[in-house]
N, C-alpha and C positions, 0 to 999 in steps of 0.2 A: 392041617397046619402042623409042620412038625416042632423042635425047638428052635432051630435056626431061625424059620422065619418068624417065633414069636420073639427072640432075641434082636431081630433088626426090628421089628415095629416097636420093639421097646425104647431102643436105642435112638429112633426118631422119634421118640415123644410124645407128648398129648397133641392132636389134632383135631379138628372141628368133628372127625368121625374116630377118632381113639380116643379114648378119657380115662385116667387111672386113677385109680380108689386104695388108699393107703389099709382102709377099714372097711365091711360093709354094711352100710348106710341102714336107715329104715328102710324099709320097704317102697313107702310114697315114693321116697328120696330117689330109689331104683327105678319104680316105674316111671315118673318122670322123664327121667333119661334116656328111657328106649325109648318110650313115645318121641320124645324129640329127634331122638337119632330112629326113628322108625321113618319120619317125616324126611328127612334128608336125600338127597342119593344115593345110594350104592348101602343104607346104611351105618351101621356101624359097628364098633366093638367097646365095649366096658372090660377092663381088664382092674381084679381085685389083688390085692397084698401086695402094689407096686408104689410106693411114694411119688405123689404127684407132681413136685419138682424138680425133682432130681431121677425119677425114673430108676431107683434103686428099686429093687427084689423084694420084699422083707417078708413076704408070705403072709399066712393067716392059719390062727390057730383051728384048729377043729370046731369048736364052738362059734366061732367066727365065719366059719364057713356059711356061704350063701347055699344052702344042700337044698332051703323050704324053699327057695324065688323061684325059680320052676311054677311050682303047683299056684303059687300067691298069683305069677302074671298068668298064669292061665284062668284065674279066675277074675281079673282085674282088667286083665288085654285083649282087643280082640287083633288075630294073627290071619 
C-alpha cells in the first residue's frame, strides 16, 4: 500500500473493516478487534494516530507506539 491509497481509505472513514484509533489501546482492547475483524470477510485494518471522527492524522508519539503488539498477538492469536 502506498500513501495514496492509505490517504483514500482514510478519507472514506471508519467502516465495519477500517477502524481508527486516536491512541493505542491495551492490548485486550487490540486483540479484541482483530479477533472480530479476523471473523469478518476479507478482514480488516486498524489504523493507529488517526482521530476517529473526523479521520484527522495526528500520529503517535514514540512511546505510544504499538512496536510490542506483534509479539503480544503472537502470543495471545492464533494466525
Amino acid at each position: 500500500m502506498d500513501s495514496k491509497e492509505l490517504q483514500l481509505i482514510i478519507k472514506c472513514g471508519e467502516t465495519s473493516t477500517v477502524q481508527f484509533k486516536e491512541r493505542f489501546p491495551n492490548q485486550d482492547s487490540i486483540a479484541a478487534e482483530m479477533v472480530a475483524m479476523s471473523n469478518a470477510r476479507g478482514g480488516g485494518m486498524i489504523l493507529f494516530g488517526i482521530k476517529d471522527k473526523t479521520g484527522e492524522i495526528i500520529g503517535l508519539s514514540y512511546q505510544e507506539s504499538p512496536a510490542h503488539c506483534p509479539n503480544y498477538l503472537k502470543r495471545e492469536c492464533l494466525f
